[in-house]
PyMOL Python script that loads the backbone (N, CA, C, O; Angstrom):
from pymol import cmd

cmd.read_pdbstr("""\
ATOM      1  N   UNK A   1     -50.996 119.521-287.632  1.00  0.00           N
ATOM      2  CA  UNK A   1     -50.424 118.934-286.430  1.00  0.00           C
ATOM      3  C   UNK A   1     -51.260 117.744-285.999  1.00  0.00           C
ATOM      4  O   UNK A   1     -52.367 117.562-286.505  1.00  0.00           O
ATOM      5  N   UNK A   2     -50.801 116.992-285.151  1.00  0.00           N
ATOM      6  CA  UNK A   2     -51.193 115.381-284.952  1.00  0.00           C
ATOM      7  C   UNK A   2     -51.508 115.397-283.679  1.00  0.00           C
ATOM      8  O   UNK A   2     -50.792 115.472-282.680  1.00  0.00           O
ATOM      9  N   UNK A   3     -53.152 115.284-283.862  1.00  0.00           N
ATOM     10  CA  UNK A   3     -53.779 115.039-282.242  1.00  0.00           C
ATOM     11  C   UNK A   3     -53.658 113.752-281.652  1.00  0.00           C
ATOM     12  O   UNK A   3     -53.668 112.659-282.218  1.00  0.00           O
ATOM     13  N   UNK A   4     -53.512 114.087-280.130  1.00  0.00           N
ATOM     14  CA  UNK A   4     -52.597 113.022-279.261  1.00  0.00           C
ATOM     15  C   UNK A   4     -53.464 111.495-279.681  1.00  0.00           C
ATOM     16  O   UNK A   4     -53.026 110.350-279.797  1.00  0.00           O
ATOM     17  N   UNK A   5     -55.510 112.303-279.917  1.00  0.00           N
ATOM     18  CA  UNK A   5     -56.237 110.755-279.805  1.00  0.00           C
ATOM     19  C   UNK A   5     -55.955 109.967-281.557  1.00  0.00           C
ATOM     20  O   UNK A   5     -56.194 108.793-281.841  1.00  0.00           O
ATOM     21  N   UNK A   6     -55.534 110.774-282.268  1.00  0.00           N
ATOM     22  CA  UNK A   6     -55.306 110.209-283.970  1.00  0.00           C
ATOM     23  C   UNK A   6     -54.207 109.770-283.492  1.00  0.00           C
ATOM     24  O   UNK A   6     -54.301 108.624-283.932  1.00  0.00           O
ATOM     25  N   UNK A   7     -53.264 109.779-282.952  1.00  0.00           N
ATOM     26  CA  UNK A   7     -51.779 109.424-282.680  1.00  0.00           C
ATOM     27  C   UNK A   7     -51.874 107.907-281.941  1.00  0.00           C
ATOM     28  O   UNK A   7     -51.446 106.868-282.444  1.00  0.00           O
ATOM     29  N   UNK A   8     -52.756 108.069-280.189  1.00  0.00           N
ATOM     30  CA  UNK A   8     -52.816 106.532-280.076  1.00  0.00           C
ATOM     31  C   UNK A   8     -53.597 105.979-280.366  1.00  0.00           C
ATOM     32  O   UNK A   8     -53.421 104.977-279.673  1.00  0.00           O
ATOM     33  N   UNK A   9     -54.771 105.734-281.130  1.00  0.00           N
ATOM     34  CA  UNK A   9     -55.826 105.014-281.729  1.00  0.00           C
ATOM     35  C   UNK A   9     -54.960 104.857-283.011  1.00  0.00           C
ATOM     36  O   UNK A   9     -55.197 103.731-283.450  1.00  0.00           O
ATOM     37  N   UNK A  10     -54.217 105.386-283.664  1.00  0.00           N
ATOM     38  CA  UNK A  10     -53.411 104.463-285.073  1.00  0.00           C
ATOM     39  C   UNK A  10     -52.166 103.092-284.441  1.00  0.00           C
ATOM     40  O   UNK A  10     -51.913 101.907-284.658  1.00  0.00           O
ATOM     41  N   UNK A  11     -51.680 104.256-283.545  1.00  0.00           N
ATOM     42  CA  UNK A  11     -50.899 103.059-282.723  1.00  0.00           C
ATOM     43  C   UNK A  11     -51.585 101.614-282.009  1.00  0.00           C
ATOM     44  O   UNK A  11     -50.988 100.541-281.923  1.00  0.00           O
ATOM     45  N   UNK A  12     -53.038 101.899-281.512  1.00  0.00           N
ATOM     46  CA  UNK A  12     -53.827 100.775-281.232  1.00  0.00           C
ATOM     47  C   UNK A  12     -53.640  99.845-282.334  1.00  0.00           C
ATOM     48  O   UNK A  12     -53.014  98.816-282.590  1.00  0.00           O
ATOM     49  N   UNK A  13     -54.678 100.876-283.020  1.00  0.00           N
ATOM     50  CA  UNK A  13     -54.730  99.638-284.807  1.00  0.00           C
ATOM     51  C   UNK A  13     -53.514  98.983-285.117  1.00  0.00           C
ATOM     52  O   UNK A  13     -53.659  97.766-285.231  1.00  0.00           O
ATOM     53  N   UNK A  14     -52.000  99.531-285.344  1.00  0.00           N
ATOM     54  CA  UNK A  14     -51.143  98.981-285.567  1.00  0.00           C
ATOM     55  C   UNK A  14     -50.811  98.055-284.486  1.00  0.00           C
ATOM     56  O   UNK A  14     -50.066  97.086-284.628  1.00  0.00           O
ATOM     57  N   UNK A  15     -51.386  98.387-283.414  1.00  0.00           N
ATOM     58  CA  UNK A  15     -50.609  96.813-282.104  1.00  0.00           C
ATOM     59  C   UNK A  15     -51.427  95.310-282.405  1.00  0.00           C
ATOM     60  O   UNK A  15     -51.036  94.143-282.403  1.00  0.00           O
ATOM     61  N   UNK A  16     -53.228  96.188-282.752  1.00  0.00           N
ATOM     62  CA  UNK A  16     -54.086  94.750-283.097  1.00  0.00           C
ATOM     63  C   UNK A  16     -53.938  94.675-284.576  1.00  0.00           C
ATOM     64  O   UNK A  16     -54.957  94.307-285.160  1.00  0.00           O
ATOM     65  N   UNK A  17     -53.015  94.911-285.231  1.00  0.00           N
ATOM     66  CA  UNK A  17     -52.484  94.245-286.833  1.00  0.00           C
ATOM     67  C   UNK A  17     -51.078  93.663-286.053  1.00  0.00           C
ATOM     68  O   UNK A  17     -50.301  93.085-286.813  1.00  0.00           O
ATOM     69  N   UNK A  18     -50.764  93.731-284.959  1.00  0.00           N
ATOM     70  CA  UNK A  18     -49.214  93.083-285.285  1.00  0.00           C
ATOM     71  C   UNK A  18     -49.706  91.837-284.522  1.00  0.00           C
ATOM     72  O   UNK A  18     -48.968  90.852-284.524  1.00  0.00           O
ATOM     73  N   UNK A  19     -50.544  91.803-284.059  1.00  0.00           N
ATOM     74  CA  UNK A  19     -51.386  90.581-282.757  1.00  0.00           C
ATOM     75  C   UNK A  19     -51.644  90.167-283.784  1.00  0.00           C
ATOM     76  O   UNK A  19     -50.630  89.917-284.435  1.00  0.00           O
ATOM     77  N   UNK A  20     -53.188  89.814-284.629  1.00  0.00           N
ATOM     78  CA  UNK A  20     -53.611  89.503-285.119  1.00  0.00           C
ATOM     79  C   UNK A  20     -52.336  88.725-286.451  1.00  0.00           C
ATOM     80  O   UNK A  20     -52.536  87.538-286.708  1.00  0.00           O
ATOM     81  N   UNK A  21     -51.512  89.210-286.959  1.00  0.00           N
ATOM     82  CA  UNK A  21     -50.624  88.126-288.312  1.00  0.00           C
ATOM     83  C   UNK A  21     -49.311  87.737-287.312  1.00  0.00           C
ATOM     84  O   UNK A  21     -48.231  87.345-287.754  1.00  0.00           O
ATOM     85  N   UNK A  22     -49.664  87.949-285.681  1.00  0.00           N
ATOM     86  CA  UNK A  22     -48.498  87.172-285.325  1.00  0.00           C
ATOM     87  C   UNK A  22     -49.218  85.865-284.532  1.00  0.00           C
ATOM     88  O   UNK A  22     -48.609  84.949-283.980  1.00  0.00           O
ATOM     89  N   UNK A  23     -50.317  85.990-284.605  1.00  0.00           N
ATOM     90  CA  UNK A  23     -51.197  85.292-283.710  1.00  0.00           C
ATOM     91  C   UNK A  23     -51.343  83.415-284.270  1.00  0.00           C
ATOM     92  O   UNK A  23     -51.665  82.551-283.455  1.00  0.00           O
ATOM     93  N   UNK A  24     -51.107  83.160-285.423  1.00  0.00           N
ATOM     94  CA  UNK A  24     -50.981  81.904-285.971  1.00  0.00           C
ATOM     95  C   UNK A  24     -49.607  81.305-285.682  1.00  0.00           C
ATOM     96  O   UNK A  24     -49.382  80.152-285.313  1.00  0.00           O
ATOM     97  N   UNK A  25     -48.675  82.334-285.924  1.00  0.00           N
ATOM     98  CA  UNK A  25     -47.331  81.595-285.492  1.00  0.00           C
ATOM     99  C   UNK A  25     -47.257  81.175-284.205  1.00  0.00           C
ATOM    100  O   UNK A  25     -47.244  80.044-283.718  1.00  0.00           O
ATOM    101  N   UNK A  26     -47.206  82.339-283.695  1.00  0.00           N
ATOM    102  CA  UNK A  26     -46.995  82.213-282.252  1.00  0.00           C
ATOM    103  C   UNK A  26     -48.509  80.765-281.262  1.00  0.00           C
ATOM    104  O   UNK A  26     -48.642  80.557-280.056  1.00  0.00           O
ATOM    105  N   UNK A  27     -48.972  80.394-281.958  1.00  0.00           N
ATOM    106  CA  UNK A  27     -49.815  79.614-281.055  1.00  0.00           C
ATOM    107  C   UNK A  27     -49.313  78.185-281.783  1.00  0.00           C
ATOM    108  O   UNK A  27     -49.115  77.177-281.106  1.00  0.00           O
ATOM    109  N   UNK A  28     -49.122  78.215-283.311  1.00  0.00           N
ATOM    110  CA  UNK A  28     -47.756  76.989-283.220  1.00  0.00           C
ATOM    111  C   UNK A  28     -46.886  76.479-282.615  1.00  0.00           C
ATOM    112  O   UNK A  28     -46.643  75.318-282.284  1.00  0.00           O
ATOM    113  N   UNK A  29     -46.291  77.660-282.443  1.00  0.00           N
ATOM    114  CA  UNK A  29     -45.361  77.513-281.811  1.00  0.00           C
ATOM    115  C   UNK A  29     -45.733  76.958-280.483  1.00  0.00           C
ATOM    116  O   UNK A  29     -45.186  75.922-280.105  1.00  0.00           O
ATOM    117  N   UNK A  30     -46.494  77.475-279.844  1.00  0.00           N
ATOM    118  CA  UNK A  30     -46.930  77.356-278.413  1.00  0.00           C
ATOM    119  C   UNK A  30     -47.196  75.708-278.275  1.00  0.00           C
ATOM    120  O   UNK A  30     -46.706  75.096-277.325  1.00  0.00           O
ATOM    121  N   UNK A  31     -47.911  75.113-279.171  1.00  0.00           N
ATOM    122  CA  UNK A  31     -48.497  73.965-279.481  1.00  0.00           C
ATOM    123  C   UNK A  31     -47.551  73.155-279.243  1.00  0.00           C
ATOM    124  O   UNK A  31     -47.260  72.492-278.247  1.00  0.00           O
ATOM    125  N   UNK A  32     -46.863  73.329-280.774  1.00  0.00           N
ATOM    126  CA  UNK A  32     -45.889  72.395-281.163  1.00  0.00           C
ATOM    127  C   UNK A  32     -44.801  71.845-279.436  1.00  0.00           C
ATOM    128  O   UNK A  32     -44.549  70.767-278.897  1.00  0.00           O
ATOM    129  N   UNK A  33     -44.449  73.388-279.129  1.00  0.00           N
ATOM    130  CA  UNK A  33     -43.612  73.075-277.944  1.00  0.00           C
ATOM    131  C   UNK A  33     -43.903  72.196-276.683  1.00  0.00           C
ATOM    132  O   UNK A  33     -43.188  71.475-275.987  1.00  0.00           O
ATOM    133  N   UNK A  34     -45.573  72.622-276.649  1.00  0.00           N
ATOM    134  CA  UNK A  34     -46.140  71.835-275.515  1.00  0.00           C
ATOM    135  C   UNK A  34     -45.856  70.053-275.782  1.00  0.00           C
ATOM    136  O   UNK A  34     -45.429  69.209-274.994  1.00  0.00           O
ATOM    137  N   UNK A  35     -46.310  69.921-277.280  1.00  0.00           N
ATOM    138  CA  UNK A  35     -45.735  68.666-277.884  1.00  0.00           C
ATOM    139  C   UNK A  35     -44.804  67.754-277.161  1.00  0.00           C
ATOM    140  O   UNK A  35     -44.830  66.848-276.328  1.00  0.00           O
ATOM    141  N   UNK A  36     -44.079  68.351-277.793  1.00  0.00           N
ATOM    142  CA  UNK A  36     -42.678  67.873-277.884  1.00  0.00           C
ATOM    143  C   UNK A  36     -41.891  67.735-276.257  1.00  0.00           C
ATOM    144  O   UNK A  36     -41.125  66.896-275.784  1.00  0.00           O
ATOM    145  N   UNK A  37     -42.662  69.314-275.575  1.00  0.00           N
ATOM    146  CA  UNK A  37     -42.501  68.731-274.114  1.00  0.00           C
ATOM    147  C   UNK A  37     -42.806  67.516-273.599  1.00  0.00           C
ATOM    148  O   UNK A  37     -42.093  66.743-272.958  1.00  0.00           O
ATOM    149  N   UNK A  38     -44.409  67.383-274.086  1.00  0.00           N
ATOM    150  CA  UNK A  38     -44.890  66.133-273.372  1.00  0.00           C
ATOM    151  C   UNK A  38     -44.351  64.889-273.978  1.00  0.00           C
ATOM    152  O   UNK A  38     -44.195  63.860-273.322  1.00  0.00           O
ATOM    153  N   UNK A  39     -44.052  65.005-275.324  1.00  0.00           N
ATOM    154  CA  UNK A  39     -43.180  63.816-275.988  1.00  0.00           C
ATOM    155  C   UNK A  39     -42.147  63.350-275.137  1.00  0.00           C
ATOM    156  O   UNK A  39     -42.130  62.162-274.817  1.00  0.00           O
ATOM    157  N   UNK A  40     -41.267  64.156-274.725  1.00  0.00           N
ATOM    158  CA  UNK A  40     -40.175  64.014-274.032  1.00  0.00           C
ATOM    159  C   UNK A  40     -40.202  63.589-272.678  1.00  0.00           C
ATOM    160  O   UNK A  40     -39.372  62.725-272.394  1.00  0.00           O
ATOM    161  N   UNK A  41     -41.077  64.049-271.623  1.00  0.00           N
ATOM    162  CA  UNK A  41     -41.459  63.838-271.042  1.00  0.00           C
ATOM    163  C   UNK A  41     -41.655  62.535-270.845  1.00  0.00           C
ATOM    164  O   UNK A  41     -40.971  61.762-270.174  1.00  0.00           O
ATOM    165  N   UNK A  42     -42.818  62.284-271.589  1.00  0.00           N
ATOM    166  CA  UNK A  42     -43.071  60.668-271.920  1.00  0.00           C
ATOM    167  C   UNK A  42     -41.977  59.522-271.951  1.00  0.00           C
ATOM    168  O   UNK A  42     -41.633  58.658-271.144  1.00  0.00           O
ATOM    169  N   UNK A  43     -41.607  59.856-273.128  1.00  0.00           N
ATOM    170  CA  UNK A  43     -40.222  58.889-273.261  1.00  0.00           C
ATOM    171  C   UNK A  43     -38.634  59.031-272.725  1.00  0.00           C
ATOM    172  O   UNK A  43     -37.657  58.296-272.867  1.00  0.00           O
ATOM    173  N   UNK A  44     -38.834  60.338-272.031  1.00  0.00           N
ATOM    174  CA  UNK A  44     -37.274  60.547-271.356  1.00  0.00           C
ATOM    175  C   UNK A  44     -36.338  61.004-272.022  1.00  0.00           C
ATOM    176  O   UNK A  44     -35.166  60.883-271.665  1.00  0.00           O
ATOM    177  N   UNK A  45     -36.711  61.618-273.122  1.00  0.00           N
ATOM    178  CA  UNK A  45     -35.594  61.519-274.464  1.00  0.00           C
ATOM    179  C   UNK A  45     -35.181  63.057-274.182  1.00  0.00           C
ATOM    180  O   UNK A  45     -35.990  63.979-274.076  1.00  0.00           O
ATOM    181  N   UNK A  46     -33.785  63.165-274.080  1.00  0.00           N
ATOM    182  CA  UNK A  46     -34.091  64.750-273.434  1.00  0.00           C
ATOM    183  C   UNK A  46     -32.960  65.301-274.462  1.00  0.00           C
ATOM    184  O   UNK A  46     -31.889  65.529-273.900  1.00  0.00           O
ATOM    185  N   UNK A  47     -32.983  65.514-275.615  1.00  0.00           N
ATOM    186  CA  UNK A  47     -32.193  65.624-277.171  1.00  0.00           C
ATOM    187  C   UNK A  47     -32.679  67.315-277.356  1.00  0.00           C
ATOM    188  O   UNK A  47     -33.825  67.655-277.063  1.00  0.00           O
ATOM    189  N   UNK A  48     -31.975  67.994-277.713  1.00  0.00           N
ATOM    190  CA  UNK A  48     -32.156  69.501-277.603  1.00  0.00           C
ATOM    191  C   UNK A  48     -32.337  69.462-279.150  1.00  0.00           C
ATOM    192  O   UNK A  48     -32.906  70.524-279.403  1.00  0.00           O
ATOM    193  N   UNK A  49     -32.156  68.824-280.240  1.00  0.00           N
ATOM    194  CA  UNK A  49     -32.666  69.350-281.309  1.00  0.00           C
ATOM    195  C   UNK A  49     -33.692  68.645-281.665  1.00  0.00           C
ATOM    196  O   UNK A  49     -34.156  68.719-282.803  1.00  0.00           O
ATOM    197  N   UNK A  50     -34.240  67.770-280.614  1.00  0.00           N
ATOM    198  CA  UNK A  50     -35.765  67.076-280.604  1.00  0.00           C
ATOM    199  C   UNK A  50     -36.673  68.197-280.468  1.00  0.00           C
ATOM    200  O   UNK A  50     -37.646  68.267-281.220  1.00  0.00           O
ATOM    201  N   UNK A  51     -36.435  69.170-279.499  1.00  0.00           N
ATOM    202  CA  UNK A  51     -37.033  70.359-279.200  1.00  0.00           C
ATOM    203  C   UNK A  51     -36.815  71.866-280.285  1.00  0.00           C
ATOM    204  O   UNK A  51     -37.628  72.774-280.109  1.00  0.00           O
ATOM    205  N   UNK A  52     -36.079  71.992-281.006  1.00  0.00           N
ATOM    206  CA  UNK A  52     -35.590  73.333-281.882  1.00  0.00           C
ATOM    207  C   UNK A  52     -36.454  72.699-283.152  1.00  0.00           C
ATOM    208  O   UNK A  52     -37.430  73.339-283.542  1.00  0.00           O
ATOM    209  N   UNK A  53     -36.046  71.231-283.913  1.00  0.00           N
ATOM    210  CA  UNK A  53     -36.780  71.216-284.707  1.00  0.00           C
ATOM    211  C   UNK A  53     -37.542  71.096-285.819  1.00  0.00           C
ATOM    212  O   UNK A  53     -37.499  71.285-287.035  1.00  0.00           O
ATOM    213  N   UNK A  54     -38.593  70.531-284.549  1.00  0.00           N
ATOM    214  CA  UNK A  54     -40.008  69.891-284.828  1.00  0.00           C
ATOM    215  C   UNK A  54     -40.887  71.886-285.023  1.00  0.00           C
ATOM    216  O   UNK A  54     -41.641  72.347-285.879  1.00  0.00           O
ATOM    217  N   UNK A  55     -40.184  72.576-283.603  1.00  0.00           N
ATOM    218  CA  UNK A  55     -41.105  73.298-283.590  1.00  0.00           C
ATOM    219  C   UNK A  55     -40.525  74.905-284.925  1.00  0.00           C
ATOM    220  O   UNK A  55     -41.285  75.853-285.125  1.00  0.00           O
ATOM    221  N   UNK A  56     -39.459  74.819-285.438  1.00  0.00           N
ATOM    222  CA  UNK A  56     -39.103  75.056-286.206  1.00  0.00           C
ATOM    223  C   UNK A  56     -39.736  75.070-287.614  1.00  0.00           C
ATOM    224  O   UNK A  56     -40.041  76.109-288.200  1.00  0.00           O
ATOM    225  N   UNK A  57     -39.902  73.851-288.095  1.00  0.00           N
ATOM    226  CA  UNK A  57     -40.478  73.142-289.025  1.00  0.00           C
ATOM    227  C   UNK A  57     -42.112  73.802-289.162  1.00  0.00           C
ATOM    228  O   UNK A  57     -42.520  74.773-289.798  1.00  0.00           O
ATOM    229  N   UNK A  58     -42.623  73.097-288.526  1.00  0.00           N
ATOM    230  CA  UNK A  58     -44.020  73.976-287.473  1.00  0.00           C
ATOM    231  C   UNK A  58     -44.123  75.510-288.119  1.00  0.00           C
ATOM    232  O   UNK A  58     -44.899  75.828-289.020  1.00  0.00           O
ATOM    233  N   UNK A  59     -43.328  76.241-287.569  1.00  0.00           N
ATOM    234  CA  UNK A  59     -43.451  77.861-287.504  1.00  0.00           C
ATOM    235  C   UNK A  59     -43.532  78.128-289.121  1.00  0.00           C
ATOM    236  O   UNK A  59     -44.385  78.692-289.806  1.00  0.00           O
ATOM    237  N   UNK A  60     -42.042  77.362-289.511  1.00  0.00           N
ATOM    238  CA  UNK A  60     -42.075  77.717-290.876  1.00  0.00           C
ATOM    239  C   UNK A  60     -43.236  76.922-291.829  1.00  0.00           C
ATOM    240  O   UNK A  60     -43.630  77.720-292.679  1.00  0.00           O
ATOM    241  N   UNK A  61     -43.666  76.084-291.913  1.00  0.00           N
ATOM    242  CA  UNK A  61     -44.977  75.917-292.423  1.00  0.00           C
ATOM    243  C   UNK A  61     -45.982  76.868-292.065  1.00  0.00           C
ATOM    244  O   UNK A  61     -46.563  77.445-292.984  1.00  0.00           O
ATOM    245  N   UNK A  62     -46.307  77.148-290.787  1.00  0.00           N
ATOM    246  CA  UNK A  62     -47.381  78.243-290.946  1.00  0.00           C
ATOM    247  C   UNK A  62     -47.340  79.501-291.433  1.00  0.00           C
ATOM    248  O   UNK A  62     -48.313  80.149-291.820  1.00  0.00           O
ATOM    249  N   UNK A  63     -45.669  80.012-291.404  1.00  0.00           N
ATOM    250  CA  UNK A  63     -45.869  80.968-291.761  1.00  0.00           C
ATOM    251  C   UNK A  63     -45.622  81.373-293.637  1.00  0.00           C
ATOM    252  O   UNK A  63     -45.761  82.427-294.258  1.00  0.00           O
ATOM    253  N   UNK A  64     -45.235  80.071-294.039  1.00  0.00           N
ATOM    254  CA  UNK A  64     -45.664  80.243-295.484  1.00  0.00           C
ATOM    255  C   UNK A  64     -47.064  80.351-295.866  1.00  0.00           C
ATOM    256  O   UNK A  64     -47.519  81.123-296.710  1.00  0.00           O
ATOM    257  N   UNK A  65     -47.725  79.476-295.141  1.00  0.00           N
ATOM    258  CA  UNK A  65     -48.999  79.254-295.209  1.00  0.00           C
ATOM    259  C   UNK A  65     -49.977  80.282-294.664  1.00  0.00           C
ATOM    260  O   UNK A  65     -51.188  80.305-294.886  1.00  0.00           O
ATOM    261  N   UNK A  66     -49.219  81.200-293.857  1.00  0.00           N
ATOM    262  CA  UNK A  66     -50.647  82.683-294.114  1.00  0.00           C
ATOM    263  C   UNK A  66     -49.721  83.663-294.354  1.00  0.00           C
ATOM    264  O   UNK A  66     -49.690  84.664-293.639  1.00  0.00           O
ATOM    265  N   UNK A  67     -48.706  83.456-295.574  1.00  0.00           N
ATOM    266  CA  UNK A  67     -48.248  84.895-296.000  1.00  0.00           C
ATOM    267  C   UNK A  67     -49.359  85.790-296.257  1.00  0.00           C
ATOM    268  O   UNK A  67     -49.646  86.853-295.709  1.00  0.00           O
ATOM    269  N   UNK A  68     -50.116  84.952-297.502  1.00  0.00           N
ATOM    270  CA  UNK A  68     -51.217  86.062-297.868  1.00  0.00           C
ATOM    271  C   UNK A  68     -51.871  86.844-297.268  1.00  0.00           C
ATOM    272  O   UNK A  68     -52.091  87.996-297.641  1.00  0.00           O
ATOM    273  N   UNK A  69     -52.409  86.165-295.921  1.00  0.00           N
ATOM    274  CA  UNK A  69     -53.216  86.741-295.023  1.00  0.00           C
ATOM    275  C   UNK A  69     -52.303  87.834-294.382  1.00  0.00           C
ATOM    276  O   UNK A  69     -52.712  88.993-294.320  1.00  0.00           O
ATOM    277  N   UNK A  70     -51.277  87.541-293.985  1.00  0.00           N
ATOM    278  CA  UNK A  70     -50.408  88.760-293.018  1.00  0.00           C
ATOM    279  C   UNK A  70     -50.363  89.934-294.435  1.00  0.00           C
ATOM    280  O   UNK A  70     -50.862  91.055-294.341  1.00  0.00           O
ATOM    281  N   UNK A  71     -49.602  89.371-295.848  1.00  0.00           N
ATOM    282  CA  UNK A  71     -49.638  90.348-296.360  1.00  0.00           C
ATOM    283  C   UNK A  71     -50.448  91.544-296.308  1.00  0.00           C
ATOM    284  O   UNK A  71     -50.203  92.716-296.022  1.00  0.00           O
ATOM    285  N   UNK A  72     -51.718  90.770-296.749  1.00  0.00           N
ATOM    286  CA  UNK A  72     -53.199  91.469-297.103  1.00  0.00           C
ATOM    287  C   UNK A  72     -53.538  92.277-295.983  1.00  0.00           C
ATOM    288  O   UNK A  72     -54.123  93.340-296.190  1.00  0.00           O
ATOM    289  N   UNK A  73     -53.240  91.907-294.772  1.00  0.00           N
ATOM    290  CA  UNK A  73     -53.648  92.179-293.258  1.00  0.00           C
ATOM    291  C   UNK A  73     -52.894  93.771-293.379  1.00  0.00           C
ATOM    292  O   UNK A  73     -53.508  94.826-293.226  1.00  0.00           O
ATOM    293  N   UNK A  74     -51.222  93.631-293.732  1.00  0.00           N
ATOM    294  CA  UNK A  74     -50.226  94.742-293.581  1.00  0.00           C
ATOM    295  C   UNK A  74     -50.529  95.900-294.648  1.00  0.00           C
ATOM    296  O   UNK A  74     -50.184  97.079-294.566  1.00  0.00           O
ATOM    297  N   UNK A  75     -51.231  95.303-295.628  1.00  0.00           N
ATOM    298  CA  UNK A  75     -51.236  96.274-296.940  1.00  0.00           C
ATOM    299  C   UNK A  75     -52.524  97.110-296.758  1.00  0.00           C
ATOM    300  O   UNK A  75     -52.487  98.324-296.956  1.00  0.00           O
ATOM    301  N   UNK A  76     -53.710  96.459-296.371  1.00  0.00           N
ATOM    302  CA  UNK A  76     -55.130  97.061-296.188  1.00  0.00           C
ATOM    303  C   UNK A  76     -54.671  97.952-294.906  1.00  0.00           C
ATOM    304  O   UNK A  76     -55.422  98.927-294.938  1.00  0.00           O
ATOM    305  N   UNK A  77     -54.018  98.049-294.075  1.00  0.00           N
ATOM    306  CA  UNK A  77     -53.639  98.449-292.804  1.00  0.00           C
ATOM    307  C   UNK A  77     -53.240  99.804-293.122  1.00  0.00           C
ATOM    308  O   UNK A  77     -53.776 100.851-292.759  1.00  0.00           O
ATOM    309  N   UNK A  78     -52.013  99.598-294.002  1.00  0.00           N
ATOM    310  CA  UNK A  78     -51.111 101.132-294.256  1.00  0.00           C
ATOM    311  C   UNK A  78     -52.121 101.576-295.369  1.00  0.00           C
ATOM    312  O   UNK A  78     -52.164 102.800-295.250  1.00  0.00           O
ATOM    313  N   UNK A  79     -52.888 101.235-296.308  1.00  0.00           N
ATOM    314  CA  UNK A  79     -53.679 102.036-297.290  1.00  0.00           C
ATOM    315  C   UNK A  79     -54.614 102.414-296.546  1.00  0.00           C
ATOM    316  O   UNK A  79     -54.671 103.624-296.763  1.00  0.00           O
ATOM    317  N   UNK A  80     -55.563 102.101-295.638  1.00  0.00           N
ATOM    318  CA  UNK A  80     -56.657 102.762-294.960  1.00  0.00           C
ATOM    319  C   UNK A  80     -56.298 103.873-293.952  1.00  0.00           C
ATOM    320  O   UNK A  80     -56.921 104.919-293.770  1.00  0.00           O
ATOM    321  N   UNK A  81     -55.189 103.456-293.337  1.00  0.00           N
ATOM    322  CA  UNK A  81     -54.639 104.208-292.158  1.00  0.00           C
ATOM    323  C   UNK A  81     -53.677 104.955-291.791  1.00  0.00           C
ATOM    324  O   UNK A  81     -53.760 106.008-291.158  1.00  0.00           O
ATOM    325  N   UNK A  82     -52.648 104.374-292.219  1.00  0.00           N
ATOM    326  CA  UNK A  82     -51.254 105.164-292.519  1.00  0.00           C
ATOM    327  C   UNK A  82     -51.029 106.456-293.966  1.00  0.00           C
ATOM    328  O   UNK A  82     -50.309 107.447-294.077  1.00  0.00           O
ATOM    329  N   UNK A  83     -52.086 105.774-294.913  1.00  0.00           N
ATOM    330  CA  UNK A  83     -51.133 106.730-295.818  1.00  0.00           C
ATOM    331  C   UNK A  83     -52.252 107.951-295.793  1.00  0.00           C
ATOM    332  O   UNK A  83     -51.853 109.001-296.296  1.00  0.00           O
ATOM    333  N   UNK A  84     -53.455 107.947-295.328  1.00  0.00           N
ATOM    334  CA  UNK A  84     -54.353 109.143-295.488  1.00  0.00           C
ATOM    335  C   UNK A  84     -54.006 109.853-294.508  1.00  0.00           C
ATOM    336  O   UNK A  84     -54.539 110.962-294.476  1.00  0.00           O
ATOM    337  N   UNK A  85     -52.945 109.488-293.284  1.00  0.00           N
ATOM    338  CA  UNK A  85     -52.679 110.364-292.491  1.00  0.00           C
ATOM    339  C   UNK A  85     -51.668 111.083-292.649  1.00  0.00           C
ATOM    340  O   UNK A  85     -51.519 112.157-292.067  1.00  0.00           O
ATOM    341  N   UNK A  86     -50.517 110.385-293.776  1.00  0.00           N
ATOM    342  CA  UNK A  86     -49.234 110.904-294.044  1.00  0.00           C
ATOM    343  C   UNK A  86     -49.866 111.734-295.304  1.00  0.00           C
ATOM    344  O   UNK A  86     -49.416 112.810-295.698  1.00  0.00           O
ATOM    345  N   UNK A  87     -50.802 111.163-295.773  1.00  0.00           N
ATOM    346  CA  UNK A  87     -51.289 112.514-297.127  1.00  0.00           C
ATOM    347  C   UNK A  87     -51.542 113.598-296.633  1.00  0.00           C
ATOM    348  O   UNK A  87     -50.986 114.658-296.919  1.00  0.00           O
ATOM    349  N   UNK A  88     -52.799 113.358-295.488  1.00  0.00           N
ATOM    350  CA  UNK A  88     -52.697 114.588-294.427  1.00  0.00           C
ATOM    351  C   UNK A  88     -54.791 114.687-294.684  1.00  0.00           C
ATOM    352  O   UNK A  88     -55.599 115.596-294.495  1.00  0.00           O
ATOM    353  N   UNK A  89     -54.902 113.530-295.082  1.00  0.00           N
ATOM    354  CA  UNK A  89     -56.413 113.395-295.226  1.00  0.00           C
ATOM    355  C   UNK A  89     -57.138 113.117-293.893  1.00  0.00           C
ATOM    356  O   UNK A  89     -58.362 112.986-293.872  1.00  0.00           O
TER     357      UNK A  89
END
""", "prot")
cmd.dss("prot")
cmd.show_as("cartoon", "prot")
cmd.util.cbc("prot")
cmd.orient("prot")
């Protein structure tokens, strides 16, 4: 049977693995948008796919660019943690 503190301390670990490989996109994103706000801003240009995307483009570059890392992040995650608990280790 599954004690309550093994139960939320795996759930911790799994919230700071979903932070941590969402944490590059999401501050792209954040970036990029601030961008493009202030771009607009600037020049008055108020074009709705000036805004979708630049920051689009953005996301998807980064997130080709740390597949590995999220992979590696998701795989070391469930082999250390998940599966010795579903083995029952």
């Amino acid at each position: 049977m599954f004690d309550q503190a093994i139960f939320f301390d795996t759930l911790r670990q799994g919230l700071w693995v979903a932070t941590m490989i969402s944490a590059p996109i999401l501050t792209v994103a954040l970036v990029s948008g601030v961008l493009v706000g202030l771009f607009q801003a600037l020049t008055s240009i108020q074009e709705m796919t000036l805004t979708f995307v630049p920051k689009v483009l953005s996301i998807v570059i980064v997130f080709w660019a740390t597949m590995g890392f999220m992979s590696q992040t998701l795989v070391s995650f469930f082999q250390s943690t998940l599966v010795p608990l579903i083995a029952g280790g």
